[in-house]
SEFIZA-3560 file (N, C-alpha, C; in Angstrom, 3 decimals):
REM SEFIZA-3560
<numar><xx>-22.949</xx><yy>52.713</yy><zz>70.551</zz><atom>N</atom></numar>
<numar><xx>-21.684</xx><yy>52.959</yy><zz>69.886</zz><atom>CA</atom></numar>
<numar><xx>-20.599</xx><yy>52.108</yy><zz>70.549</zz><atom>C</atom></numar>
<numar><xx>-19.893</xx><yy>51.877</yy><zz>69.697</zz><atom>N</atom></numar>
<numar><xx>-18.676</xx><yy>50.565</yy><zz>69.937</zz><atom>CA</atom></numar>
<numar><xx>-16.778</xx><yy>51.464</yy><zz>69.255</zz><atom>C</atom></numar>
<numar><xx>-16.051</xx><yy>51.173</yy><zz>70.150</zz><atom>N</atom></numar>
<numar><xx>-14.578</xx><yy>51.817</yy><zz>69.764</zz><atom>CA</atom></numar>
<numar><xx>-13.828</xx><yy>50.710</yy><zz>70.249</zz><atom>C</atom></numar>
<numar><xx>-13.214</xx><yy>49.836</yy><zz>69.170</zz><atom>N</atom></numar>
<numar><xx>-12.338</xx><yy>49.133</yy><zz>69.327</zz><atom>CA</atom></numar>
<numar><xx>-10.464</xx><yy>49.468</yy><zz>70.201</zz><atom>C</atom></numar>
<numar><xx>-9.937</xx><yy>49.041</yy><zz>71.525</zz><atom>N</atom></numar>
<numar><xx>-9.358</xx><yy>49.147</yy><zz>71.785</zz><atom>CA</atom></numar>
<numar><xx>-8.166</xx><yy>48.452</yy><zz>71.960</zz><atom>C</atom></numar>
<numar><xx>-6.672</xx><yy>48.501</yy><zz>71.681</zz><atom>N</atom></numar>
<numar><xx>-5.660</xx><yy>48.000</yy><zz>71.485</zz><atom>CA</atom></numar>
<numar><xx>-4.458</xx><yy>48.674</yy><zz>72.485</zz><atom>C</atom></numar>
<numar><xx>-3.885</xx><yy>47.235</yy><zz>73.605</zz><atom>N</atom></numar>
<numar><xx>-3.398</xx><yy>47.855</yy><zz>74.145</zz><atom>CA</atom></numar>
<numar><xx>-2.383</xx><yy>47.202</yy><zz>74.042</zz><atom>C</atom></numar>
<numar><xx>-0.584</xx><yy>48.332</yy><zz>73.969</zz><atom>N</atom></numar>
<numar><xx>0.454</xx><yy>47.468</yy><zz>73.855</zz><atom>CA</atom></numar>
<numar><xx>1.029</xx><yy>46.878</yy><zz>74.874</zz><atom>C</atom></numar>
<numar><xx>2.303</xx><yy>46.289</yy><zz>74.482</zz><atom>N</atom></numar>
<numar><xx>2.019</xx><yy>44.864</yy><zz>75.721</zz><atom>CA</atom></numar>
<numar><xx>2.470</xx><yy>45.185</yy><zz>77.165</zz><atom>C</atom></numar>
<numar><xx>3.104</xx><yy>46.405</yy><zz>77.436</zz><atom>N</atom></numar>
<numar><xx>3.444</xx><yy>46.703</yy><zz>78.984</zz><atom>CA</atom></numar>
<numar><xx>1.980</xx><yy>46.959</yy><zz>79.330</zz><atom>C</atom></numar>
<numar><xx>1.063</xx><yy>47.723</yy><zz>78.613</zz><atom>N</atom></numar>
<numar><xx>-0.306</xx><yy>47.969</yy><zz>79.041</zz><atom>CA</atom></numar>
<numar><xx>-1.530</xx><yy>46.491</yy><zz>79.506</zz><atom>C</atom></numar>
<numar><xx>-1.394</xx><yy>46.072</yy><zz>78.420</zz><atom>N</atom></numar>
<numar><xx>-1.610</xx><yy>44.442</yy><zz>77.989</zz><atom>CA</atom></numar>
<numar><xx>-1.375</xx><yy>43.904</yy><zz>79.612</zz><atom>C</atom></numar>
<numar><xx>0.011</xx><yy>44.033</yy><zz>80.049</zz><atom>N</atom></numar>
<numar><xx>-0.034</xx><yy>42.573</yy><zz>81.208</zz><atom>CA</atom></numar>
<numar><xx>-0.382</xx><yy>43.241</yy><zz>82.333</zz><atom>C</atom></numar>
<numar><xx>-0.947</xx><yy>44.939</yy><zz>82.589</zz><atom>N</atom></numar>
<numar><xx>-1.346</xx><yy>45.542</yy><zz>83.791</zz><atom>CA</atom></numar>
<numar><xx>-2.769</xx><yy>45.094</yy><zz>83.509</zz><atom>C</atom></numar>
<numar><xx>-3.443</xx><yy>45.120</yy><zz>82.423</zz><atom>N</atom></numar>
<numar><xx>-5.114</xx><yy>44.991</yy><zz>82.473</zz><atom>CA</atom></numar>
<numar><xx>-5.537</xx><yy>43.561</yy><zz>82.347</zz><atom>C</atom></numar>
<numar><xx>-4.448</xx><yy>42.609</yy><zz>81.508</zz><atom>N</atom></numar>
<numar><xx>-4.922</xx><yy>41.207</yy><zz>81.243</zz><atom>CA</atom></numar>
<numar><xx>-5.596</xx><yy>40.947</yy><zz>79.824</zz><atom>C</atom></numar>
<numar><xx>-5.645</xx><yy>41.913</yy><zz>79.448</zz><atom>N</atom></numar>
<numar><xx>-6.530</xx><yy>41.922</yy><zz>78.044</zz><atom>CA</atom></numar>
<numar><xx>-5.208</xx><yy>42.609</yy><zz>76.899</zz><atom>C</atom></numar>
<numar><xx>-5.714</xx><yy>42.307</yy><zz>75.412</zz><atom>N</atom></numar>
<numar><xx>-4.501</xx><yy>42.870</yy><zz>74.657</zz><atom>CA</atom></numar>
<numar><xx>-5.239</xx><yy>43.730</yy><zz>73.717</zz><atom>C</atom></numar>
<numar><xx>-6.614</xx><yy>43.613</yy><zz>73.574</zz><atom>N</atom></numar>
<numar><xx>-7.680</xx><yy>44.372</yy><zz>73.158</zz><atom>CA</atom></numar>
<numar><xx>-9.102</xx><yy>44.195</yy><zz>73.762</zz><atom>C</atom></numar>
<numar><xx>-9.942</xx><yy>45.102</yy><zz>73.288</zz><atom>N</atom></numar>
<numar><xx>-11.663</xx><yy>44.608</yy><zz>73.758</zz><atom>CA</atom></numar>
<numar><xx>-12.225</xx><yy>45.882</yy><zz>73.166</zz><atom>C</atom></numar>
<numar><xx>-13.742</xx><yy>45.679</yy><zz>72.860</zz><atom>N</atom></numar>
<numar><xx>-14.416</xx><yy>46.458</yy><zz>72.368</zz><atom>CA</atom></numar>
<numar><xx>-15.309</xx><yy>46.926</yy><zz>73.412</zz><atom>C</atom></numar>
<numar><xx>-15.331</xx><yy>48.382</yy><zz>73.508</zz><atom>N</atom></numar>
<numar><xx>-15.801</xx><yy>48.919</yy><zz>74.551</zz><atom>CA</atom></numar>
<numar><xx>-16.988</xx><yy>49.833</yy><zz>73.876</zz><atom>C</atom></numar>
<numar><xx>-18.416</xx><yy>49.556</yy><zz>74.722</zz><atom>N</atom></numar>
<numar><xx>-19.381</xx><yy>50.662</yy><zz>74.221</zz><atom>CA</atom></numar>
<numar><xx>-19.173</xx><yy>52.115</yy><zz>74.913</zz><atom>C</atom></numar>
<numar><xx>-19.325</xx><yy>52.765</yy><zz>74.222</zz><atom>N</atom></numar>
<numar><xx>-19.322</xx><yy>54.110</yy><zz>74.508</zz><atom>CA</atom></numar>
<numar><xx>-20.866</xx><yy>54.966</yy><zz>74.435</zz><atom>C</atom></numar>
<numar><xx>-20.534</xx><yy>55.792</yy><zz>75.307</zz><atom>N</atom></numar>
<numar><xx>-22.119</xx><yy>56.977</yy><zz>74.957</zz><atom>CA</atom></numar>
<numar><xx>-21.655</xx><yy>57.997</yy><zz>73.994</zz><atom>C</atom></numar>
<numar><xx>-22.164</xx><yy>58.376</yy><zz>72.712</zz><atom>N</atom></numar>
<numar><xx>-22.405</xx><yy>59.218</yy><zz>72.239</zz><atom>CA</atom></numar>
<numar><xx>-21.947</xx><yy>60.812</yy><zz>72.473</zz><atom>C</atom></numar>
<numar><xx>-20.783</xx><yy>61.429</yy><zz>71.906</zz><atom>N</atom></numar>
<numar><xx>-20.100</xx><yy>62.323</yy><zz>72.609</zz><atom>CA</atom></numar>
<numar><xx>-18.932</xx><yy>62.150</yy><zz>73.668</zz><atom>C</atom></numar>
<numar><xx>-18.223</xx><yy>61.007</yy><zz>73.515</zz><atom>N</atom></numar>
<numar><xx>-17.396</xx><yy>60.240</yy><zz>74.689</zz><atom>CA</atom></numar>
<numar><xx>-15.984</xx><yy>60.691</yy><zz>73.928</zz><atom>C</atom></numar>
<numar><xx>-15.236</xx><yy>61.483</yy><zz>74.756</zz><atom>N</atom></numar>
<numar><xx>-13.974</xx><yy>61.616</yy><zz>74.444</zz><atom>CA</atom></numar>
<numar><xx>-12.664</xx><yy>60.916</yy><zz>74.494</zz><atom>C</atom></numar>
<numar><xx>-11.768</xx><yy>61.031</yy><zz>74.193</zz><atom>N</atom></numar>
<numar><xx>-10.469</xx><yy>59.704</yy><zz>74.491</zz><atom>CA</atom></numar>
<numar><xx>-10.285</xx><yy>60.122</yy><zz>76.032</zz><atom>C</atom></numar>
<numar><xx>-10.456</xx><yy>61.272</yy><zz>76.774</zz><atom>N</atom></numar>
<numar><xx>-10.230</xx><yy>61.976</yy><zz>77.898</zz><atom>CA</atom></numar>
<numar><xx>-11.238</xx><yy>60.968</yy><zz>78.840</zz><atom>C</atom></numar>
<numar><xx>-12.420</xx><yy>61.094</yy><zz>78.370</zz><atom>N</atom></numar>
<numar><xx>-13.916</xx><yy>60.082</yy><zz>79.011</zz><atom>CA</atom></numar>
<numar><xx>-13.553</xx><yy>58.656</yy><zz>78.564</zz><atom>C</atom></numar>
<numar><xx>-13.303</xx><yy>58.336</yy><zz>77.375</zz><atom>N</atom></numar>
<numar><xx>-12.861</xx><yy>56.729</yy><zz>77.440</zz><atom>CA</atom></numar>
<numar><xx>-11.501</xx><yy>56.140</yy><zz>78.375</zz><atom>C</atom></numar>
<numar><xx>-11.040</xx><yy>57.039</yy><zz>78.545</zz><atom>N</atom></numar>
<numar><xx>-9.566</xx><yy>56.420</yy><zz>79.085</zz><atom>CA</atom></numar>
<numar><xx>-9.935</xx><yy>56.508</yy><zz>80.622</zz><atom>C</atom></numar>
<numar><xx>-11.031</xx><yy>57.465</yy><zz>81.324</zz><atom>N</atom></numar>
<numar><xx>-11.319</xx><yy>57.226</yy><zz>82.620</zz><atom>CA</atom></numar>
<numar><xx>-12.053</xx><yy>56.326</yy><zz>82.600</zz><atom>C</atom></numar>
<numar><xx>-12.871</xx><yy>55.792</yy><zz>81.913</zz><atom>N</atom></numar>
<numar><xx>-14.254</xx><yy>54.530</yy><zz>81.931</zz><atom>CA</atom></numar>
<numar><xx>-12.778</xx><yy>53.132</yy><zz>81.943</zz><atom>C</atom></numar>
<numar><xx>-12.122</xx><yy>53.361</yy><zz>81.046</zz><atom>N</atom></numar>
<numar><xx>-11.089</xx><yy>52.228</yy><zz>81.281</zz><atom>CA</atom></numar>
<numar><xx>-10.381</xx><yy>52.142</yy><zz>82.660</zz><atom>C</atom></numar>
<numar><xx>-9.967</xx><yy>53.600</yy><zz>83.049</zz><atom>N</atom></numar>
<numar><xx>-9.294</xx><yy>52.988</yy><zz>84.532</zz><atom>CA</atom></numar>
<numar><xx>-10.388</xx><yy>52.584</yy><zz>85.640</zz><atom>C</atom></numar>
<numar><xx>-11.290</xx><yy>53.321</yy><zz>85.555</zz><atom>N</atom></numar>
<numar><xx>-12.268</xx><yy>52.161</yy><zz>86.277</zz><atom>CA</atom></numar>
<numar><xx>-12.638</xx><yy>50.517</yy><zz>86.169</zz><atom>C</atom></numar>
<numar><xx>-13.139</xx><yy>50.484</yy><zz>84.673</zz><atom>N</atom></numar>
<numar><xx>-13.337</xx><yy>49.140</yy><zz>84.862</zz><atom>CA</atom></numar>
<numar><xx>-11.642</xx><yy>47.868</yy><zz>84.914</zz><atom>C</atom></numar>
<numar><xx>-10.661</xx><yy>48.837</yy><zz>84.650</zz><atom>N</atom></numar>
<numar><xx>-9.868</xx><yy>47.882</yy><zz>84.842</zz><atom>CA</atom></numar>
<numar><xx>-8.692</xx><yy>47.865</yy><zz>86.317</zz><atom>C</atom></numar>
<numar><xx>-9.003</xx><yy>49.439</yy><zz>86.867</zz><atom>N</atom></numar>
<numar><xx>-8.599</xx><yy>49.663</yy><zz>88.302</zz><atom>CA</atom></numar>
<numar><xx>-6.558</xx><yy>49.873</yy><zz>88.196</zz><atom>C</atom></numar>
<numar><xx>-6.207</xx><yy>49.513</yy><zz>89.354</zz><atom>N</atom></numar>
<numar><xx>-4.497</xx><yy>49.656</yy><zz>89.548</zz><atom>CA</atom></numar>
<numar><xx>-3.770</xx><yy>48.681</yy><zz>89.467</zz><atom>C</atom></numar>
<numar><xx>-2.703</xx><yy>48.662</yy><zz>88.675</zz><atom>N</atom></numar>
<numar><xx>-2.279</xx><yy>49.761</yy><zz>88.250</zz><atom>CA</atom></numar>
<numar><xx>-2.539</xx><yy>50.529</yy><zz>87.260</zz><atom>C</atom></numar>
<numar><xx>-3.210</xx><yy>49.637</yy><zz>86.221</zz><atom>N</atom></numar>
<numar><xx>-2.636</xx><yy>50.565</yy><zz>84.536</zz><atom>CA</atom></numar>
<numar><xx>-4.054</xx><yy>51.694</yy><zz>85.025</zz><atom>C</atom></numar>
<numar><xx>-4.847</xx><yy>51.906</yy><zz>85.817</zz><atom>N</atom></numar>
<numar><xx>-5.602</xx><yy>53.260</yy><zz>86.109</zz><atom>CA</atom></numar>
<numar><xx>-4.725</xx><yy>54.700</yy><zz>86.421</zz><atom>C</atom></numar>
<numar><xx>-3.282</xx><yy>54.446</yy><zz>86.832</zz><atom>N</atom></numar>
<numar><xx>-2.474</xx><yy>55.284</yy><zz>87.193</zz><atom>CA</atom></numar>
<numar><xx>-1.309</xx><yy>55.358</yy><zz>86.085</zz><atom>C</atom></numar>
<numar><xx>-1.449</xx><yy>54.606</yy><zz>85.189</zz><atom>N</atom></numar>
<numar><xx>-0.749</xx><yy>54.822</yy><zz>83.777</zz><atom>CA</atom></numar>
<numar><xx>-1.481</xx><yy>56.086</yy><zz>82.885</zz><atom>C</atom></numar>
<numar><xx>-3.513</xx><yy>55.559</yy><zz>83.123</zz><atom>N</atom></numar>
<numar><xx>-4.122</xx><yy>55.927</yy><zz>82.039</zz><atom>CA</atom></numar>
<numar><xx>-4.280</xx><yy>57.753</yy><zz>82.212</zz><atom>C</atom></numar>
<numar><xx>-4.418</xx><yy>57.944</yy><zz>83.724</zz><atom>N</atom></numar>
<numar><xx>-4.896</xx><yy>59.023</yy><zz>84.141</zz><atom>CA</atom></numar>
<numar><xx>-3.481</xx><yy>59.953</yy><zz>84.600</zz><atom>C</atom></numar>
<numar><xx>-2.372</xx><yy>59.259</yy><zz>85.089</zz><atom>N</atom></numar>
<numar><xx>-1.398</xx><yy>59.832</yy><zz>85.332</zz><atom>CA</atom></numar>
<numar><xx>-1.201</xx><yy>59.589</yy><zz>86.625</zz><atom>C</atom></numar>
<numar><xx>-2.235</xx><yy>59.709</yy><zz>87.511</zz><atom>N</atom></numar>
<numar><xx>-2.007</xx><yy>59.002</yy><zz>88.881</zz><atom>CA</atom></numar>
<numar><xx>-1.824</xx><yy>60.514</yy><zz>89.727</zz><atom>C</atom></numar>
<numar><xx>-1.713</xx><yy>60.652</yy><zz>90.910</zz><atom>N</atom></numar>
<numar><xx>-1.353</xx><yy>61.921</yy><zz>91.925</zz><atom>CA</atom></numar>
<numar><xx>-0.708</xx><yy>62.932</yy><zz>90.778</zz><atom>C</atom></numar>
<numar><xx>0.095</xx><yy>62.483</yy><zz>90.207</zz><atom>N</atom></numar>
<numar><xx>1.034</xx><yy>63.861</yy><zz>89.312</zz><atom>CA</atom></numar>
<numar><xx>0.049</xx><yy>64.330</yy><zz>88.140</zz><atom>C</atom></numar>
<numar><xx>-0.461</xx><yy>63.470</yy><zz>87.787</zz><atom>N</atom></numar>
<numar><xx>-1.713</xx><yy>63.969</yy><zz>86.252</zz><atom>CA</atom></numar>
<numar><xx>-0.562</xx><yy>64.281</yy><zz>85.129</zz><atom>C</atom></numar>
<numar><xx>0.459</xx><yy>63.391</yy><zz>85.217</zz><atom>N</atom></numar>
<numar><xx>1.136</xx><yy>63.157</yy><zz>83.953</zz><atom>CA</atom></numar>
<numar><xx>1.339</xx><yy>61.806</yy><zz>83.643</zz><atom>C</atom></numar>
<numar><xx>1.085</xx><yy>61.939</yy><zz>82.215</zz><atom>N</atom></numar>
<numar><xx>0.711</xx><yy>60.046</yy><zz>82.052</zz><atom>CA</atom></numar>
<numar><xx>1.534</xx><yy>60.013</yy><zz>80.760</zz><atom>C</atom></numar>
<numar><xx>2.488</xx><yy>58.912</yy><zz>81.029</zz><atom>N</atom></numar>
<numar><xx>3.177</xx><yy>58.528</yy><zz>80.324</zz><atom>CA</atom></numar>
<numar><xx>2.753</xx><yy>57.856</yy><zz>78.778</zz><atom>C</atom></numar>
<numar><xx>1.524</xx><yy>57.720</yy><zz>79.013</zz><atom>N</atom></numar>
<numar><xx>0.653</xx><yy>57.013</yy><zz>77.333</zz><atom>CA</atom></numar>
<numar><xx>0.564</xx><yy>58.039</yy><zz>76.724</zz><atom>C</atom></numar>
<numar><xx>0.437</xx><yy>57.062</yy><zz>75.486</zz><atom>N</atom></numar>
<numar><xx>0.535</xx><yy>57.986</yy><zz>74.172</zz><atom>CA</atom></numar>
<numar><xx>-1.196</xx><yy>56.972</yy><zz>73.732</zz><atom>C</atom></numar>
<numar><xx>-1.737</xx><yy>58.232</yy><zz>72.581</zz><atom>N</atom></numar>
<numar><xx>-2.906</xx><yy>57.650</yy><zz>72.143</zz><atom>CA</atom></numar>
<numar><xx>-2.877</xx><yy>57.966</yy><zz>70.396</zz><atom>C</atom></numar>
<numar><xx>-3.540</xx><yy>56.988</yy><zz>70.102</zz><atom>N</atom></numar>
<numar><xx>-3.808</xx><yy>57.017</yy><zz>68.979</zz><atom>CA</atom></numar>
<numar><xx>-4.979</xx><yy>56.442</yy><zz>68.245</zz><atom>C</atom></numar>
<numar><xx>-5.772</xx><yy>57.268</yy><zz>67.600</zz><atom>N</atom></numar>
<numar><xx>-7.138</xx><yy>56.719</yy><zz>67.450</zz><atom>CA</atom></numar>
<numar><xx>-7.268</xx><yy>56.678</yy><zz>65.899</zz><atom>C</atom></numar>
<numar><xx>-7.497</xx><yy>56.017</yy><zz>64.755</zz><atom>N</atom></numar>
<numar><xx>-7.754</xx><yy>55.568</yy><zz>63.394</zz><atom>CA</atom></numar>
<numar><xx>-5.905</xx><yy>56.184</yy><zz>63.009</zz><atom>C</atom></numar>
<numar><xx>-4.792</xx><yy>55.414</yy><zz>63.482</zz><atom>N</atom></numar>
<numar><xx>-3.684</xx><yy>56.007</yy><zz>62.993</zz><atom>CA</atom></numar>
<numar><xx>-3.412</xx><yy>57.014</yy><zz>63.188</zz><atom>C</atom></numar>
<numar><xx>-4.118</xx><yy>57.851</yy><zz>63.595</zz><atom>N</atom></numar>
<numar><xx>-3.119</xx><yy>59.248</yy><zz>64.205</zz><atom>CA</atom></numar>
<numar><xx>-3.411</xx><yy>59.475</yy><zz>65.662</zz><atom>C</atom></numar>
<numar><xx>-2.159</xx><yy>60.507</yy><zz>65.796</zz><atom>N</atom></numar>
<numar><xx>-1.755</xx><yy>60.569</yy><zz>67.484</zz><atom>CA</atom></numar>
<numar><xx>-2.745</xx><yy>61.872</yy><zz>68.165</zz><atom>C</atom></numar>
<numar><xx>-3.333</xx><yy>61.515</yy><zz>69.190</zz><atom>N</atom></numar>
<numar><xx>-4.333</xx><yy>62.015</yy><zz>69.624</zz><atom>CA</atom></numar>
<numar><xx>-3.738</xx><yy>63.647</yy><zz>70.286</zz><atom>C</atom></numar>
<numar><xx>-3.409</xx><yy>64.247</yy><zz>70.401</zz><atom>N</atom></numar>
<numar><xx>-2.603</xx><yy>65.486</yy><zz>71.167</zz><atom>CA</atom></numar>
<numar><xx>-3.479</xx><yy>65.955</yy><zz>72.232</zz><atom>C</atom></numar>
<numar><xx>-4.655</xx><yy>66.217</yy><zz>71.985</zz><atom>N</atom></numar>
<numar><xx>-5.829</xx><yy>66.761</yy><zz>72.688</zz><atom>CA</atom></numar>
<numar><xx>-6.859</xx><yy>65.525</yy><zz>73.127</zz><atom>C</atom></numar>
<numar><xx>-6.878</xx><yy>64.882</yy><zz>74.194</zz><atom>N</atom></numar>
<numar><xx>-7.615</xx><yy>64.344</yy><zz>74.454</zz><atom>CA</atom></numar>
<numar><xx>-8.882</xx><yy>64.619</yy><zz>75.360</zz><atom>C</atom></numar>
<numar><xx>-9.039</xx><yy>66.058</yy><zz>75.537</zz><atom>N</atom></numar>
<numar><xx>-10.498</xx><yy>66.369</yy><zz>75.756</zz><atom>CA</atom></numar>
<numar><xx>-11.067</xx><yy>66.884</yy><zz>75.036</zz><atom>C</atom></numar>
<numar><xx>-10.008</xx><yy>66.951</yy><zz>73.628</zz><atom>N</atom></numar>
<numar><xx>-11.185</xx><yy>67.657</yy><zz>72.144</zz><atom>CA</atom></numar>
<numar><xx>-11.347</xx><yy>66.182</yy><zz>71.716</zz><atom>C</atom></numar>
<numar><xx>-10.796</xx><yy>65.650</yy><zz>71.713</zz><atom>N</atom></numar>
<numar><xx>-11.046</xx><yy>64.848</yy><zz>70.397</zz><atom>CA</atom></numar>
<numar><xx>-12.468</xx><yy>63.448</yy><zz>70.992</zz><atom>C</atom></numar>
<numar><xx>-13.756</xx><yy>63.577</yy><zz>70.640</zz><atom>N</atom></numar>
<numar><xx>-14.616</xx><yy>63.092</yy><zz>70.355</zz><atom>CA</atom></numar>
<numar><xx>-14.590</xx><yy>61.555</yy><zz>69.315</zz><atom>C</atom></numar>
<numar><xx>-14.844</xx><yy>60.771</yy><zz>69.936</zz><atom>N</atom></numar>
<numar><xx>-14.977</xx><yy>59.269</yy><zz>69.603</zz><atom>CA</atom></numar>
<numar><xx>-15.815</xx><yy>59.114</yy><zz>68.295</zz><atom>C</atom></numar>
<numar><xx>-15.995</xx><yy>58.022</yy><zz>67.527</zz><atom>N</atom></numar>
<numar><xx>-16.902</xx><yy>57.621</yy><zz>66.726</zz><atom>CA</atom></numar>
<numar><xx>-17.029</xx><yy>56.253</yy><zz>67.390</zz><atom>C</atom></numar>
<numar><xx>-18.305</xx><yy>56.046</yy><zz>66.294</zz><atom>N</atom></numar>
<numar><xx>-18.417</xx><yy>54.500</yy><zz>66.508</zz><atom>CA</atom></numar>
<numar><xx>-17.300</xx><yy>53.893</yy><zz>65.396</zz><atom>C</atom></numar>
<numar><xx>-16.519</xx><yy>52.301</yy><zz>66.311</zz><atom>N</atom></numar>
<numar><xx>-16.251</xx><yy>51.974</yy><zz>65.371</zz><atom>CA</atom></numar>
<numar><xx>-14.763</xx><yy>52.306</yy><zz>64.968</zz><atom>C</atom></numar>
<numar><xx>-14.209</xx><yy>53.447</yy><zz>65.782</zz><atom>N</atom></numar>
<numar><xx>-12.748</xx><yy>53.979</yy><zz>66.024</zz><atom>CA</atom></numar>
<numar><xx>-12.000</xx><yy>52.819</yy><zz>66.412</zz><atom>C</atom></numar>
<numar><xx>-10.729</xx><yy>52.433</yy><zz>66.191</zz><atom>N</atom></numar>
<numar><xx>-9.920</xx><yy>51.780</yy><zz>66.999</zz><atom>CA</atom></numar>
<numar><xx>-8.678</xx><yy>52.564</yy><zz>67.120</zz><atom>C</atom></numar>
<numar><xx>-8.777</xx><yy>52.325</yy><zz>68.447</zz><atom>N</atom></numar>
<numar><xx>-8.337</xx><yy>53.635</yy><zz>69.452</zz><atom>CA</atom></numar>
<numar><xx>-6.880</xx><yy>52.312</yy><zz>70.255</zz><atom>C</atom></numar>
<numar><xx>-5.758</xx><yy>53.217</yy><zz>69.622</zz><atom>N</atom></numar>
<numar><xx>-4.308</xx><yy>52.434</yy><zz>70.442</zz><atom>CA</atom></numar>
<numar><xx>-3.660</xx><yy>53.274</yy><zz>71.468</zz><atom>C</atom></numar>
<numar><xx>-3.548</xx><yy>52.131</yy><zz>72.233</zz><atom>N</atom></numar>
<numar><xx>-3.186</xx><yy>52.815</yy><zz>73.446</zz><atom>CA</atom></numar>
<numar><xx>-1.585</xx><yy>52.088</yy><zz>74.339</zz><atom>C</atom></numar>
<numar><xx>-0.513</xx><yy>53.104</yy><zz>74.297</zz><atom>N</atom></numar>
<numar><xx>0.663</xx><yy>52.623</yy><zz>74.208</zz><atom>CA</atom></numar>
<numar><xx>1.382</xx><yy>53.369</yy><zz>75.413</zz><atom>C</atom></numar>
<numar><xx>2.190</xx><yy>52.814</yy><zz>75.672</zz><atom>N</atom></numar>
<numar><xx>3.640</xx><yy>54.057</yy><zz>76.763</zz><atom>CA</atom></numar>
<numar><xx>4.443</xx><yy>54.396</yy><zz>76.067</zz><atom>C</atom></numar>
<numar><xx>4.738</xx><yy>55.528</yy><zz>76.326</zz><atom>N</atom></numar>
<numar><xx>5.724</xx><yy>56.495</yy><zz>76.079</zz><atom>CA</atom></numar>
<numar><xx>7.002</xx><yy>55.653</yy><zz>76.354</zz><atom>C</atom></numar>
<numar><xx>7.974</xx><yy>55.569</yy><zz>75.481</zz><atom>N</atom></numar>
<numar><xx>9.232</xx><yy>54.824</yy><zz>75.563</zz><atom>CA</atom></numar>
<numar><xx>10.650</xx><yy>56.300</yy><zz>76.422</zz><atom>C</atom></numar>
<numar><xx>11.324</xx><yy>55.876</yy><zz>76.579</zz><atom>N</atom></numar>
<numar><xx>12.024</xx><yy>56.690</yy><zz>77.101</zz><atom>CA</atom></numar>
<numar><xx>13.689</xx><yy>56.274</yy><zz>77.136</zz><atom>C</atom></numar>
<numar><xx>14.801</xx><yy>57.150</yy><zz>77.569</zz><atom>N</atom></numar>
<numar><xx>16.216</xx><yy>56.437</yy><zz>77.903</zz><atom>CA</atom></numar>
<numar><xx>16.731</xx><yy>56.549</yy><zz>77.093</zz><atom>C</atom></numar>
<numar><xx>18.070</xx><yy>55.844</yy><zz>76.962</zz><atom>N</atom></numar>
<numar><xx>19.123</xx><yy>56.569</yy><zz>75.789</zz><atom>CA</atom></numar>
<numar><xx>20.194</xx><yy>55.383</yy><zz>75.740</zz><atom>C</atom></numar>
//
């Protein structure tokens, strides 16, 4: 299984990549994909993806157009393209 990933561009210049297609195992959550990403792509954006010491993470997810809320329910397909963005903030 394959989930296309899209990352916007503050994310983009922490990993070096602006997308890539990542295989997944079968039953892989956005919760399990987003840790397989901070591994293979390490620090910083690993402390964006996961939240870092605080376990609040400023990304927002979104997988086939809609916004993910639950990311240890929500279960992958093959073939998803899964966006992955920061939370904007300020006034």
């Amino acid at each position: 299984m394959t989930v296309h990933v899209d990352y916007s561009a503050p994310l983009a210049a922490l990993c070096g990549v602006t997308q890539e297609d990542k295989p997944i195992e079968s039953g892989t959550t956005v919760e399990g994909l987003l840790a397989e990403l901070a591994i293979r792509h390490g620090e910083p954006l690993a402390e964006v993806l996961t939240g870092g010491p605080s376990g609040v993470s400023p990304l927002l997810v979104s997988v086939n157009g809609e916004m993910v809320l639950d990311r240890a329910a929500h279960t992958l397909q093959s073939g998803d393209l899964v966006l992955l963005f920061a939370g904007i903030s300020g006034g």
